[in-house]
N, CA, C and O atoms as CSV, one atom per row, in Angstrom:
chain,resi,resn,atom,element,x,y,z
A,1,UNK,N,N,5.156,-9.563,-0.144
A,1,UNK,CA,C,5.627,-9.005,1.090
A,1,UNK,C,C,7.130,-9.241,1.205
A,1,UNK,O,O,7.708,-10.202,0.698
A,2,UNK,N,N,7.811,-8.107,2.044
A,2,UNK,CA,C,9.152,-8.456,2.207
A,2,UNK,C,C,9.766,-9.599,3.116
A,2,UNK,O,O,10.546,-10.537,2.950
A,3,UNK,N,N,8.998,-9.036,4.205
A,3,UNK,CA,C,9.511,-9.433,5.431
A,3,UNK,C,C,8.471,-10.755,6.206
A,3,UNK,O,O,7.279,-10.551,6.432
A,4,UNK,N,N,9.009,-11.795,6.469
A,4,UNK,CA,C,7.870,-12.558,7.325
A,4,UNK,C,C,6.850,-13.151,6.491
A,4,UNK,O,O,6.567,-13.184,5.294
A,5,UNK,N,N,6.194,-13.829,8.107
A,5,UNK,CA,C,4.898,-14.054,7.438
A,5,UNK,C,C,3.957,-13.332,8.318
A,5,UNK,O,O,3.971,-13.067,9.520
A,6,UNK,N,N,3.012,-13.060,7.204
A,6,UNK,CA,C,1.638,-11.900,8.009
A,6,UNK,C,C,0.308,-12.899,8.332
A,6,UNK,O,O,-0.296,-13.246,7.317
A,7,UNK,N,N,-0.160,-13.345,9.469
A,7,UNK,CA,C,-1.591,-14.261,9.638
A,7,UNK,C,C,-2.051,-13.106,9.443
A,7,UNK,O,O,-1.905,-11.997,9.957
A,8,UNK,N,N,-3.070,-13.881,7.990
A,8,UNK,CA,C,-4.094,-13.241,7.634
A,8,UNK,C,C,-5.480,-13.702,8.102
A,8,UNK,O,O,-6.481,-13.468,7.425
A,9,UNK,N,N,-5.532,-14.464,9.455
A,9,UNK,CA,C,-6.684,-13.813,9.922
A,9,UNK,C,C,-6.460,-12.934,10.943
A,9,UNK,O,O,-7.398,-12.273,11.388
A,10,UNK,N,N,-5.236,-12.819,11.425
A,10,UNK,CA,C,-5.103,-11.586,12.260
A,10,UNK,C,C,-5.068,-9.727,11.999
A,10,UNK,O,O,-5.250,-8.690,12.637
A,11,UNK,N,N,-4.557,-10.383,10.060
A,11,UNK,CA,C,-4.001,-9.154,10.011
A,11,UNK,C,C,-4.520,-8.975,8.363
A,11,UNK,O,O,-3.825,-8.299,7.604
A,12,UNK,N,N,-5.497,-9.480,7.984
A,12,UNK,CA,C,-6.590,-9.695,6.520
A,12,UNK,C,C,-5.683,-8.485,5.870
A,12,UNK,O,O,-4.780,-8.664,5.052
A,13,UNK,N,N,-5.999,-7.537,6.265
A,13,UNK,CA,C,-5.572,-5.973,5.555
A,13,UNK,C,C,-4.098,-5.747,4.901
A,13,UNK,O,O,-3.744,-5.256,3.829
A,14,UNK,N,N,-3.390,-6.312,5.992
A,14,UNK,CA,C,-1.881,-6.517,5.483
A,14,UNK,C,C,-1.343,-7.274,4.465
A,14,UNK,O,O,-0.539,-6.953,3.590
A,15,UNK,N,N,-2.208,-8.923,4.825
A,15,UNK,CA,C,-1.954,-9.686,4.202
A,15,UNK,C,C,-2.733,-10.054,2.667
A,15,UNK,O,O,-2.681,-11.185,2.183
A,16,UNK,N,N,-3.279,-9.179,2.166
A,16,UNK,CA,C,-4.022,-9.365,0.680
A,16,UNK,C,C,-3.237,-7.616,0.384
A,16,UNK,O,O,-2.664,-6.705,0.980
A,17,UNK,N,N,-3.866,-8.140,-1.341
A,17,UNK,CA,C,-2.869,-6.812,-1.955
A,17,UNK,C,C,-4.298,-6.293,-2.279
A,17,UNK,O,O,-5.429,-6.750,-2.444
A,18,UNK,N,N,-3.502,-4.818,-2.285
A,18,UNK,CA,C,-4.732,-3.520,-1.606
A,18,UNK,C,C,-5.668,-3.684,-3.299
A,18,UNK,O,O,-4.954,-4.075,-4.222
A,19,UNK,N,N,-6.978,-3.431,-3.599
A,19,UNK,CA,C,-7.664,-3.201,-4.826
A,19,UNK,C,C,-8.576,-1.957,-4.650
A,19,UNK,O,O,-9.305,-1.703,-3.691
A,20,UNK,N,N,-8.302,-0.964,-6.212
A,20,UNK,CA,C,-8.978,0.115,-6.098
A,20,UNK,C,C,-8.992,0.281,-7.960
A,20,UNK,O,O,-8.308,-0.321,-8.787
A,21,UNK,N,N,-9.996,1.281,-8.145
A,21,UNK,CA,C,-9.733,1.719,-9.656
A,21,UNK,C,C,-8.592,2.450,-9.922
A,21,UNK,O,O,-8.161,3.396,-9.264
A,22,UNK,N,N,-7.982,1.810,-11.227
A,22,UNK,CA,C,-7.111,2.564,-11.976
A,22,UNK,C,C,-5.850,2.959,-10.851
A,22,UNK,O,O,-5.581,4.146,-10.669
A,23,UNK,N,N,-5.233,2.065,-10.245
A,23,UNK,CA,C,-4.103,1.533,-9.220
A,23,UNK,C,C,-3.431,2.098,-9.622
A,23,UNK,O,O,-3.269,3.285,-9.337
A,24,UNK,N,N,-2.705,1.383,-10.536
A,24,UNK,CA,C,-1.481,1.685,-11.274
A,24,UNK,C,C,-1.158,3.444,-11.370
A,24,UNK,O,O,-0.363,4.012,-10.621
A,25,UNK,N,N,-1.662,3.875,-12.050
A,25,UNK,CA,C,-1.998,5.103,-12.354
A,25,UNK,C,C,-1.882,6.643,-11.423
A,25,UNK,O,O,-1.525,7.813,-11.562
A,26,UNK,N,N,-2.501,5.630,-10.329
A,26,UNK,CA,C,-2.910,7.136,-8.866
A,26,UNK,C,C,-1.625,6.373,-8.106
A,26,UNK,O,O,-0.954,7.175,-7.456
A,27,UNK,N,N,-1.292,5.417,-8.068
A,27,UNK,CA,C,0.210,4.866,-7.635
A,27,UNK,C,C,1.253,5.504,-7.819
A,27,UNK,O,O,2.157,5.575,-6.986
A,28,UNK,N,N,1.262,6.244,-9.331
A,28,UNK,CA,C,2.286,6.894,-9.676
A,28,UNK,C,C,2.478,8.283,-9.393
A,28,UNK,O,O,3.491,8.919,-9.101
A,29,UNK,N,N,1.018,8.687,-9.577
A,29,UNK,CA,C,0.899,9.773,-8.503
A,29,UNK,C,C,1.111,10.035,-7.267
A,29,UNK,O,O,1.009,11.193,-6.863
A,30,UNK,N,N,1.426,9.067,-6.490
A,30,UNK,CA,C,1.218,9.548,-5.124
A,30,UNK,C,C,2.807,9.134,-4.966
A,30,UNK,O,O,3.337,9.480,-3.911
A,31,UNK,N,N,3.715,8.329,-6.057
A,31,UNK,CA,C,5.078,8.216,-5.623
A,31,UNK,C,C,5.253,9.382,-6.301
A,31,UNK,O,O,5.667,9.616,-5.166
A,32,UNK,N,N,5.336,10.089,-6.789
A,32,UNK,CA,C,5.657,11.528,-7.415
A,32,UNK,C,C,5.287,12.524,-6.784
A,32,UNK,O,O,5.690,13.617,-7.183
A,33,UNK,N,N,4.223,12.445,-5.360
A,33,UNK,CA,C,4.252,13.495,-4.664
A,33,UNK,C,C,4.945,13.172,-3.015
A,33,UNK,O,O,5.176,14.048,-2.182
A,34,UNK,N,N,5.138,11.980,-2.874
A,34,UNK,CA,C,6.112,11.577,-2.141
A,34,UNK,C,C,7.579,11.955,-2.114
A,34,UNK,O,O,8.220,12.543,-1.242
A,35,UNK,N,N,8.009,11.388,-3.488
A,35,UNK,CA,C,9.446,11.992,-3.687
A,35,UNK,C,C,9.506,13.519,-3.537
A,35,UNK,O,O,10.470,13.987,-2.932
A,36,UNK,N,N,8.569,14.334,-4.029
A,36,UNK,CA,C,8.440,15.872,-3.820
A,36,UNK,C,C,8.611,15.990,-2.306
A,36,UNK,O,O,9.651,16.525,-1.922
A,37,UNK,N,N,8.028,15.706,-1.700
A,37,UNK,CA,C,7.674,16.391,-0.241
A,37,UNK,C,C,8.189,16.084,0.151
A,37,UNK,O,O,8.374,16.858,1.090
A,38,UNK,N,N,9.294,14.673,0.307
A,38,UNK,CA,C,10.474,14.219,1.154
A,38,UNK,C,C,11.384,14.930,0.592
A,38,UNK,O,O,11.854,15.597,1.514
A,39,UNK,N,N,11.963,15.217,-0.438
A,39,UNK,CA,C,12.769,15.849,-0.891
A,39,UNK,C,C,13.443,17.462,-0.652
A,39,UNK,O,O,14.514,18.054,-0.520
A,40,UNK,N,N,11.536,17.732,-0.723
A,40,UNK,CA,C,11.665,19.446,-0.195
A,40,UNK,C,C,11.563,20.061,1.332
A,40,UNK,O,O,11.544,21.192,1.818
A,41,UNK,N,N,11.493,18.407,1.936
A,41,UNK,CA,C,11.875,18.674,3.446
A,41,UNK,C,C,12.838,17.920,3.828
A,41,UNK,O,O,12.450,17.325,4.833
A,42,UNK,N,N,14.178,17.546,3.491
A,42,UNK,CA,C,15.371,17.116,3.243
A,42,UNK,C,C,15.642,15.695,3.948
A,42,UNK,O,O,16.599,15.398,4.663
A,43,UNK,N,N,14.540,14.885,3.556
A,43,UNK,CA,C,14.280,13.439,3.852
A,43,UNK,C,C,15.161,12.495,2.631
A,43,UNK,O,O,14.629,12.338,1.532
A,44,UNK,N,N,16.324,11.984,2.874
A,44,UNK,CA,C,16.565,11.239,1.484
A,44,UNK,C,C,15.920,10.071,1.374
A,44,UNK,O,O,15.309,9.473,2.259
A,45,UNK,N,N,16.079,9.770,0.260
A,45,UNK,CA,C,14.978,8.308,-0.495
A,45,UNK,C,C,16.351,7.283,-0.752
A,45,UNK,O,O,16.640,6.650,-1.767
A,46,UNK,N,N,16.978,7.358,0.388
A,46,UNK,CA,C,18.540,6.309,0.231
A,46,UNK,C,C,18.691,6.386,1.486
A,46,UNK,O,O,18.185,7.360,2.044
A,47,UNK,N,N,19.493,5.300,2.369
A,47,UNK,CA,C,19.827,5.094,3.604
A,47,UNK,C,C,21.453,5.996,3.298
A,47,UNK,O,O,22.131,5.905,4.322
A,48,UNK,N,N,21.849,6.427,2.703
A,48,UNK,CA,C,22.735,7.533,2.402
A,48,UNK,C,C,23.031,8.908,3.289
A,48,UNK,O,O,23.993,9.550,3.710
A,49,UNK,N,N,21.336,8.950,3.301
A,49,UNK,CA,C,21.090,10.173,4.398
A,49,UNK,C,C,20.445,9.794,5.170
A,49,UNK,O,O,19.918,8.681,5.159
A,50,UNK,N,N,20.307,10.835,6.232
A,50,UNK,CA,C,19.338,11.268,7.447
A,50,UNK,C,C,18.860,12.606,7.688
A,50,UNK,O,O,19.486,13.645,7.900
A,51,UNK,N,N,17.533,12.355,7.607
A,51,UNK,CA,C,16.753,11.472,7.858
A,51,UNK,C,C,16.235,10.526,6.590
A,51,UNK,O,O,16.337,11.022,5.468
A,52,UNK,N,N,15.697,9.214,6.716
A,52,UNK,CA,C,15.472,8.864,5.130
A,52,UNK,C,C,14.786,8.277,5.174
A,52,UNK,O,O,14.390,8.156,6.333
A,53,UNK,N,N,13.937,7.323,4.042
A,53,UNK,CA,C,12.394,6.531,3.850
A,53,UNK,C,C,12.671,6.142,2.823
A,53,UNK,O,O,12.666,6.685,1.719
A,54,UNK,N,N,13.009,4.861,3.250
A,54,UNK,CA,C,13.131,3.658,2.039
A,54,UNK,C,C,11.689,2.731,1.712
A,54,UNK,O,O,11.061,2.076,2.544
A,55,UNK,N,N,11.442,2.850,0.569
A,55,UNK,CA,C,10.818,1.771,-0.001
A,55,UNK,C,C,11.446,0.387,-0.492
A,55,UNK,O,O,12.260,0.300,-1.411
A,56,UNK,N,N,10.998,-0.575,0.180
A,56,UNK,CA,C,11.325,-2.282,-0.219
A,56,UNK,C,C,10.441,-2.615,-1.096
A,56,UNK,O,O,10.772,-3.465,-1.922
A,57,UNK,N,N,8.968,-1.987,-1.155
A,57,UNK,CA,C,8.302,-2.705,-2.038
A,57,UNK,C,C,7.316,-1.807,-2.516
A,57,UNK,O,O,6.538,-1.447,-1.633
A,58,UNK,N,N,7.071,-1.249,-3.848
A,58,UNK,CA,C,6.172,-0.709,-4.171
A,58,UNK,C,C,4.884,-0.892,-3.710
A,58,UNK,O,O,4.248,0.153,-3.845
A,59,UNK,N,N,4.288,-1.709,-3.261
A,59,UNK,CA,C,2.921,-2.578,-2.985
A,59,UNK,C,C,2.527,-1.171,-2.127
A,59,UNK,O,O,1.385,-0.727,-2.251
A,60,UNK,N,N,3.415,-0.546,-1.335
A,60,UNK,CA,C,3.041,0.494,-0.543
A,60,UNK,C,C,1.874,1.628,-0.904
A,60,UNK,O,O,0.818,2.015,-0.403
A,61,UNK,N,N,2.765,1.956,-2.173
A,61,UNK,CA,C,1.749,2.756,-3.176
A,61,UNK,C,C,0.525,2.593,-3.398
A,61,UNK,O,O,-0.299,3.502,-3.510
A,62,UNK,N,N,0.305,1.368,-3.480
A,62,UNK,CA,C,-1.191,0.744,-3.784
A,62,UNK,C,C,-2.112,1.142,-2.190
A,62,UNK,O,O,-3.175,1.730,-1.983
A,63,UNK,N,N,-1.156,0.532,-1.335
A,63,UNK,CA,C,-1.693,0.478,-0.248
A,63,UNK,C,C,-2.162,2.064,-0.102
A,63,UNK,O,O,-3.358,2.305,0.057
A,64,UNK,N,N,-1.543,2.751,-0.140
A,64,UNK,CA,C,-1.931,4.059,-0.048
A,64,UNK,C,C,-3.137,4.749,-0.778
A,64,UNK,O,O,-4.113,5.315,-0.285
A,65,UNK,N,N,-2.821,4.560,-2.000
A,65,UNK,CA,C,-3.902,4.759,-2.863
A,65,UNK,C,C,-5.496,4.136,-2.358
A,65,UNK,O,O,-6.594,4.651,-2.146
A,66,UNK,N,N,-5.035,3.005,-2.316
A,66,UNK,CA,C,-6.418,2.322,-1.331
A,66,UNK,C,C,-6.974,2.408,-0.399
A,66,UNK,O,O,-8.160,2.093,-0.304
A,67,UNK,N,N,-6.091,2.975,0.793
A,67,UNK,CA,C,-6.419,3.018,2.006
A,67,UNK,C,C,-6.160,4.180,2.730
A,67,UNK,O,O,-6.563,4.459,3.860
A,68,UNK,N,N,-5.309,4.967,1.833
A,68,UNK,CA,C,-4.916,6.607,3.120
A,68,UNK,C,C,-3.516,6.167,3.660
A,68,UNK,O,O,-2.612,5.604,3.043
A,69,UNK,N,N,-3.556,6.502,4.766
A,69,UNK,CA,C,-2.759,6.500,5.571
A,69,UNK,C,C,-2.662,5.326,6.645
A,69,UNK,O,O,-1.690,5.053,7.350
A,70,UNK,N,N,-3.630,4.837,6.610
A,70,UNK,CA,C,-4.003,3.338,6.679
A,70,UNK,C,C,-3.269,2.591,6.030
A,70,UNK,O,O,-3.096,1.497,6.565
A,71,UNK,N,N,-2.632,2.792,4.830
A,71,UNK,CA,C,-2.708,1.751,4.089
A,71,UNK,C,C,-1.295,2.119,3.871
A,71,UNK,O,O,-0.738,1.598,2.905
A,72,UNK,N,N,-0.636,2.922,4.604
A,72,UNK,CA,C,0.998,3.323,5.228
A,72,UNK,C,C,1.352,2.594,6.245
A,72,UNK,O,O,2.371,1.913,6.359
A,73,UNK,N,N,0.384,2.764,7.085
A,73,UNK,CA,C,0.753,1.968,8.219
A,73,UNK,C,C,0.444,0.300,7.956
A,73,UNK,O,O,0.663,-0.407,8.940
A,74,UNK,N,N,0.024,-0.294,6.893
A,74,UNK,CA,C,0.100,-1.510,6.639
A,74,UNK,C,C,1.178,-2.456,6.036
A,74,UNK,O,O,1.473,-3.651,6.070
A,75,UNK,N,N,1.615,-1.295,5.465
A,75,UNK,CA,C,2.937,-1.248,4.544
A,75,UNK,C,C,4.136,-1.428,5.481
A,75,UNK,O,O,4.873,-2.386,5.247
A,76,UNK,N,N,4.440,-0.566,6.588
A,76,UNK,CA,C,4.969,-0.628,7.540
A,76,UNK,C,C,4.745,-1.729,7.844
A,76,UNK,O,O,5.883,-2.171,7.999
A,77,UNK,N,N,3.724,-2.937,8.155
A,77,UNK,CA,C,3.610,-3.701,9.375
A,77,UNK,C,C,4.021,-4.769,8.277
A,77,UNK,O,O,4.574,-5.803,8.652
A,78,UNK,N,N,3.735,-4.521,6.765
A,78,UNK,CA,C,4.444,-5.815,5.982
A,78,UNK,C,C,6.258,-5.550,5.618
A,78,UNK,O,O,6.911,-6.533,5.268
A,79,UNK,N,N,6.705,-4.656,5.696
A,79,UNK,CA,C,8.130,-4.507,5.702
A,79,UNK,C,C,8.139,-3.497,4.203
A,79,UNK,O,O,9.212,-3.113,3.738
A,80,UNK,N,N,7.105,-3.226,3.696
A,80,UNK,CA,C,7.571,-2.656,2.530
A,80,UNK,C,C,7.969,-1.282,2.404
A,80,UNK,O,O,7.934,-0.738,1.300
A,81,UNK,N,N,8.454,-0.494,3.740
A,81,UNK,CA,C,9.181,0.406,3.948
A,81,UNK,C,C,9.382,0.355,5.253
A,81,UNK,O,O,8.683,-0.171,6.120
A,82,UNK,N,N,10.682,1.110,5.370
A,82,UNK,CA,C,11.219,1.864,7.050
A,82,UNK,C,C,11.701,3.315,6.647
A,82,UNK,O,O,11.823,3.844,5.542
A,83,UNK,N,N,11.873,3.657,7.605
A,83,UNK,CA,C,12.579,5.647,8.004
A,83,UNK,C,C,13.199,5.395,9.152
A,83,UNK,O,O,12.934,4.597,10.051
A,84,UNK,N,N,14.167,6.270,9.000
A,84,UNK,CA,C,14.793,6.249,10.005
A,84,UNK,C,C,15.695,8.032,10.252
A,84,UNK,O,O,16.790,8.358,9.795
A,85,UNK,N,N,15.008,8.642,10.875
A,85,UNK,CA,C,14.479,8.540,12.168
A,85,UNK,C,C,12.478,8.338,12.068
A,85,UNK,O,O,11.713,9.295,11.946
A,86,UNK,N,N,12.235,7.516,12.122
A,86,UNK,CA,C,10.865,6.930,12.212
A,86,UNK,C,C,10.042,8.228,12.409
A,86,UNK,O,O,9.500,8.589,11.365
A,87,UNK,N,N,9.779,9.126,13.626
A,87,UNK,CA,C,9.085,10.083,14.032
A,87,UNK,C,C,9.202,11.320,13.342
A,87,UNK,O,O,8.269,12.078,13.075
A,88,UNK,N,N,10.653,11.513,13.014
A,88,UNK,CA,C,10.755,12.487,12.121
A,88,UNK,C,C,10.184,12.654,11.003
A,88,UNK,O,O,9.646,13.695,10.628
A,89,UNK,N,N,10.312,11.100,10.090
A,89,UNK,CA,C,9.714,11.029,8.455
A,89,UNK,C,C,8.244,11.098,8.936
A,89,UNK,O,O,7.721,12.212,8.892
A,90,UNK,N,N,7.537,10.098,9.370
A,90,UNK,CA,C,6.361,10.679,10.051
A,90,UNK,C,C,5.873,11.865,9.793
A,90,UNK,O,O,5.080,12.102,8.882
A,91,UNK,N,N,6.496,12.988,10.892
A,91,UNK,CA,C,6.034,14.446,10.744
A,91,UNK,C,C,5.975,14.811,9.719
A,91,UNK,O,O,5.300,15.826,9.543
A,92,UNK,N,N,6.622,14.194,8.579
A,92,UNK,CA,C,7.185,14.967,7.440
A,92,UNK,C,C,5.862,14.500,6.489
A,92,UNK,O,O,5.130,15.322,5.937
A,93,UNK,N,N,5.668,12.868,6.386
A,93,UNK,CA,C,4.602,12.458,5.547
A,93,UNK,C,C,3.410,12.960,5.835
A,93,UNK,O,O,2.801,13.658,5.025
A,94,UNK,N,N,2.685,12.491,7.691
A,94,UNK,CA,C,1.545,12.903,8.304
A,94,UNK,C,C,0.780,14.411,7.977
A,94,UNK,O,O,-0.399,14.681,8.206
A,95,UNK,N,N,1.822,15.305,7.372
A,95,UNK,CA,C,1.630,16.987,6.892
A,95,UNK,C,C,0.597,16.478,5.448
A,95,UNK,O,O,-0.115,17.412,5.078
A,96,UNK,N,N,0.481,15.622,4.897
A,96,UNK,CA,C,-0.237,15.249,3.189
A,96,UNK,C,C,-1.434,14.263,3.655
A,96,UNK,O,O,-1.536,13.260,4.361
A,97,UNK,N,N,-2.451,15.251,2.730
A,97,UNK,CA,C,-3.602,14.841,3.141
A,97,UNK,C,C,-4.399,13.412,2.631
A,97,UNK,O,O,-5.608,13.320,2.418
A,98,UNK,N,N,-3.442,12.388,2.506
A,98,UNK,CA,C,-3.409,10.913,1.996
A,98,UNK,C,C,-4.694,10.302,2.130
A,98,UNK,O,O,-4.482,9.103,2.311
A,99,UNK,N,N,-6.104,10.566,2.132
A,99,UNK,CA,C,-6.939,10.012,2.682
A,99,UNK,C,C,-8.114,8.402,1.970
A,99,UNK,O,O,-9.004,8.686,1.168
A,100,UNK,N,N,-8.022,7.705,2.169
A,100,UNK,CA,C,-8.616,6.502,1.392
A,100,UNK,C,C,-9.815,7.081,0.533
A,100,UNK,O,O,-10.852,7.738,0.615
A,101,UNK,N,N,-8.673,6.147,-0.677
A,101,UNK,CA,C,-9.955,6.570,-2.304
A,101,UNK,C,C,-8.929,7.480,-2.917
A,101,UNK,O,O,-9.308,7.884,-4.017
A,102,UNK,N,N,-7.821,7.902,-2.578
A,102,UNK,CA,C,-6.786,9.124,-3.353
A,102,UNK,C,C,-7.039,9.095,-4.865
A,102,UNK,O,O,-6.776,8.180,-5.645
A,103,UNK,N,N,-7.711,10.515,-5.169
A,103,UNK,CA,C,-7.283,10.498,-6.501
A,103,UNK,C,C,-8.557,10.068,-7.526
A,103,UNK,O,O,-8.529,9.744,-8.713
A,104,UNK,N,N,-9.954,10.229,-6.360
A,104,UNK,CA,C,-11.346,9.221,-7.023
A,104,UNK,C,C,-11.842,10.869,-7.717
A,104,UNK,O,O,-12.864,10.970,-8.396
């Protein structure tokens, strides 16, 4: 984790790293359709621009892969990304149909 500390009995989900088959793999997939779709809706992947969505920690990926969109918003609550403008990247991600099990 980046940021803090996460109680993991408050927050179990956040605080353990996400497990699914063949991680690695659908991880890379889903950062390769990330970079696509932020890209082609003019989100930069650098605090350079605005609007933008930085990753701090890959772990996100996993989380995603594991959990959907769930497992975005966990990522968020461990620091391993921000956007800024927050609502905007949002609209932009929330459009992909991320749903737990990606890629089974």
């Amino acid at each position: 984790m980046v940021e803090g500390y996460i109680d993991p009995e408050r927050w179990p989900g956040v605080a353990r790293a996400p497990e699914a088959p063949f991680l690695g793999a659908r991880a890379e997939a889903v950062r390769n359709r990330l970079e696509e779709l932020l890209a082609s809706s003019g989100v930069a992947l650098s605090s350079a621009g605005t609007p933008n969505f930085l990753v701090r920690d890959g772990l996100v990926l996993d989380r995603i892969v594991a959990g959907g969109w769930v497992g975005l918003a966990e990522g968020y609550m461990a620091g391993e990304w921000t956007a800024d403008p927050l609502p905007e990247v949002l609209r932009v991600l929330l459009t992909q149909p991320f749903e737990k099990g990606l890629g089974r």
